[in-house]
N, C-alpha and C positions, 0 to 999 in steps of 0.2 A: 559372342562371349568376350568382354573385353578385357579378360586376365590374360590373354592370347597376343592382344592388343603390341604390338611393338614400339617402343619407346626412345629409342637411340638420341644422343646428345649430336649437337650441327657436327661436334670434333668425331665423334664415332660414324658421321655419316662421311665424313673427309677419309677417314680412316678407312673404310669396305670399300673407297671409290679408288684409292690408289693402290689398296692390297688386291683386290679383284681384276682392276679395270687398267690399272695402271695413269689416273686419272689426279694430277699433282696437288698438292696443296693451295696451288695460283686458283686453285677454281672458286667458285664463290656458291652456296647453297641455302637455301631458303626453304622454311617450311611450306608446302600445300598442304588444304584441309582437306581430313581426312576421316574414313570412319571407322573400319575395324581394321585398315591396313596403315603405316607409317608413308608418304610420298614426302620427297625433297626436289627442288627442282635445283638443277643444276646448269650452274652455267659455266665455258671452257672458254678462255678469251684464246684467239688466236687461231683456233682450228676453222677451218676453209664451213664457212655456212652460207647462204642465202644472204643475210641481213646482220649487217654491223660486223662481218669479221668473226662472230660467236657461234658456240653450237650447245644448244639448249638441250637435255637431257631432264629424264625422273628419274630417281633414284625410289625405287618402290621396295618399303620391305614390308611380307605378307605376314597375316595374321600367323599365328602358332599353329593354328587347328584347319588352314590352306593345306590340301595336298596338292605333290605334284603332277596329279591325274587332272585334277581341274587346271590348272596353271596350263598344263604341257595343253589342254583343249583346247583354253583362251589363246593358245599360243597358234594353232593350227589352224584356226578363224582365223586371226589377224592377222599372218599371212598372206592367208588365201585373200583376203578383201586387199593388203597394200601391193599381191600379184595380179590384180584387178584394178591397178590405179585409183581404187579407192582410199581417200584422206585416213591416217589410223595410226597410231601408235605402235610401233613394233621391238625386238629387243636386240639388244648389243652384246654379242657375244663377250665372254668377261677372258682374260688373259691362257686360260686355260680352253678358250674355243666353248664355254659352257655358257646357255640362255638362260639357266637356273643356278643358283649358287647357294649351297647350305649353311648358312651363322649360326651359330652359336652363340646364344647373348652373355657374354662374358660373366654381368651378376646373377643370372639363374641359366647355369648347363643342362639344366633339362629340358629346357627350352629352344626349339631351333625354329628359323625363319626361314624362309625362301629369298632372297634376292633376284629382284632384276631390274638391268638399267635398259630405259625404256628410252625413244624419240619422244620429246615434247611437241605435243600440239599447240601450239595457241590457238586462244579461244577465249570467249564469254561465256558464263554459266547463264544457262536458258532461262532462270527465274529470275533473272535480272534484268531482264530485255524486256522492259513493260513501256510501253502496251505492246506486244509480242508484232499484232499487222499481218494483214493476209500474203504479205510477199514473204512472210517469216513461215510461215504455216505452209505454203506453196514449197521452198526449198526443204522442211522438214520430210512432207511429204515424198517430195521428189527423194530425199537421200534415202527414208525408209524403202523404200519400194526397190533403190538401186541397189539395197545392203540387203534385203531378202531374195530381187535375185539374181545376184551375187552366191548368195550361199547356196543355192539351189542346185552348183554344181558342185559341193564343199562337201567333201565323204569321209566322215571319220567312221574307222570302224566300231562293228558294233563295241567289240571289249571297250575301247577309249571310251564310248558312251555308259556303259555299265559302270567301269570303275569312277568315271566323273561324278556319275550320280550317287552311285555307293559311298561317294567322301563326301558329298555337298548335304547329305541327310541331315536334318537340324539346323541348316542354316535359312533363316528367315530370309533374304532375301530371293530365293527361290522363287519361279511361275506361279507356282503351286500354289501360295500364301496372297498372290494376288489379290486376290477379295476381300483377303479381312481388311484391307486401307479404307473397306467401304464406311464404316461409323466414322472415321477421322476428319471425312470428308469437311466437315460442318464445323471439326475444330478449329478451319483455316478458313472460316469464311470471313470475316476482317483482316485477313492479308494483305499485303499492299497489290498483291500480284491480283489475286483474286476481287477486293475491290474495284482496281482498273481492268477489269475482266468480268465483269459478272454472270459470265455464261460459262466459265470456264469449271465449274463443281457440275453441271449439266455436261460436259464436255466429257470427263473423267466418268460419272457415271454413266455414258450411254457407251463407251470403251469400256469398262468393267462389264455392266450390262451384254454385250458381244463377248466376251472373253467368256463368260459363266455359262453360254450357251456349246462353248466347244472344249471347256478347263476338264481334265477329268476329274471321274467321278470319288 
């Protein structure tokens, strides 16, 4: 639902980062695209990083209709994978010791977002890596297989699991809705991706195809 949608100006995204974060006006923020959530990436010159002296940050603010039952899940995975030396985005606590931070969009108070400031990953967006290459498909492989198991020993309890799901009802993005991308398929078949791929709608269908044999009912 993109009434939900969050909308913050660059000045209002400076503004959450040093009333929260304690995060100064020196810093420099840029949109990422996004789709029902707001992300900014944020850059802090001077703070002890890896590369160039900087430390790269998102500034994530969540749709309206995001509870914090899902958030606090996501949060509980991505954990447990960066407690496991797996690569992952995690969050920074905000001045108050808090990974979740409640706003209030100043032109509409009936409105509240979730905040949180997140580790940037760098990275390339997958559908831009054409022709993708079987050494591309080999490390995808390899990481799915080390992030499932990975999670295999990741135990939320059952409640966290009930209340996740009890707030995610209605949102398309869900397991559940998997299959209906199946008629779309064919929308994308002059893609650039999929032209320099032509087995890759074959690809997605015989993965749909397996999912529909174990999706419930």
């Amino acid at each position: 639902e993109k009434s939900g949608k969050p909308n913050l100006s660059q000045q209002q995204a400076k503004e959450v980062l040093r009333q929260y974060w304690g995060i100064g006006e020196e810093c420099r923020v840029s949109r990422i695209e996004s789709y029902d959530d707001q992300n900014w990436k944020v850059v802090v010159d001077g703070e002890e990083e890896e590369e160039g002296g900087r430390r790269n940050y998102t500034l994530k603010i969540h749709h309206a209709e995001t509870s914090k039952h899902t958030i606090s899940l996501i949060e509980r995975v991505t954990s447990h994978l960066k407690a496991h030396n797996i690569t992952t985005t995690y969050s920074f606590p905000s001045l108050n010791n808090e990974m979740m931070v409640e706003w209030s969009d100043p032109t509409n108070p009936n409105k509240t977002h979730i905040l949180r400031l997140l580790y940037y990953v760098p990275g390339r967006m997958l559908a831009d890596l054409t022709p993708p290459g079987k050494h591309l498909y080999s490390s995808l492989g390899e990481l799915a297989a080390s992030v499932d198991n990975t999670l295999t020993s990741c135990h939320p309890t059952q409640q966290e699991l009930e209340l996740a799901a009890k707030h995610s009802q209605g949102n398309v993005w869900i397991l559940d809705n998997a299959l209906l991308v199946k008629p779309f398929i064919i929308d994308h078949s002059q893609s650039p991706q999929v032209m320099s791929n032509p087995r890759l709608p074959q690809i997605v269908n015989n993965v749909l195809e397996n999912y529909s044999k174990i999706a419930p009912s």
